[in-house]
C-alpha positions in Angstrom: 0.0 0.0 0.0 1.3 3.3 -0.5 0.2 5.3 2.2 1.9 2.8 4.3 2.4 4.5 7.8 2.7 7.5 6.4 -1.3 8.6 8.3 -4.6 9.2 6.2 -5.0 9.5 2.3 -5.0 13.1 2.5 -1.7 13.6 4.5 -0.1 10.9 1.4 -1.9 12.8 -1.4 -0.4 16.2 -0.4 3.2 15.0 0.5 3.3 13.0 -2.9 2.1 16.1 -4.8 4.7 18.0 -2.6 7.8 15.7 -3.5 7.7 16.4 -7.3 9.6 19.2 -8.5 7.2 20.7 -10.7 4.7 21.1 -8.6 5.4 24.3 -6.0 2.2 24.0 -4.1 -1.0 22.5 -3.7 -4.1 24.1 -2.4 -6.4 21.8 -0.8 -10.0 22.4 0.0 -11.4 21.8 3.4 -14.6 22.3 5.0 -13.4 22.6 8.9 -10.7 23.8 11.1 -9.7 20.2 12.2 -9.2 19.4 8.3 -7.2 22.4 7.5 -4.9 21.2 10.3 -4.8 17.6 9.4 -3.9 18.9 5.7 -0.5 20.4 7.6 0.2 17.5 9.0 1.6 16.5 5.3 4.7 18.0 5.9 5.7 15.6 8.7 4.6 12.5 6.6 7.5 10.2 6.2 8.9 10.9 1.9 8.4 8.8 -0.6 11.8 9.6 -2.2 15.2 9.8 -0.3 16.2 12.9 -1.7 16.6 14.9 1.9 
């Protein structure tokens, strides 16, 4: 699976857009304050690439 441990399918969507270099940012919709802040959580998922 891809997601893995890496949290919900949100988190992994957002950090796999993130990872790709020609992509400079995403803009995710949400309909709460708790989803906004889950949506940040994408930047502590674990990468898909080792390129850190």
């Amino acid at each position: 699976m891809i997601a893995g441990n890496r949290g919900n399918i949100t988190r992994v969507a957002l950090k796999w857009f993130l990872e790709h270099d020609a992509i400079s940012c995403v803009i995710p919709g949400f309909k709460s304050i708790a989803q906004g802040e889950d949506n940040l959580q994408a930047i502590n998922v674990e990468d898909f690439t080792n390129r850190k």
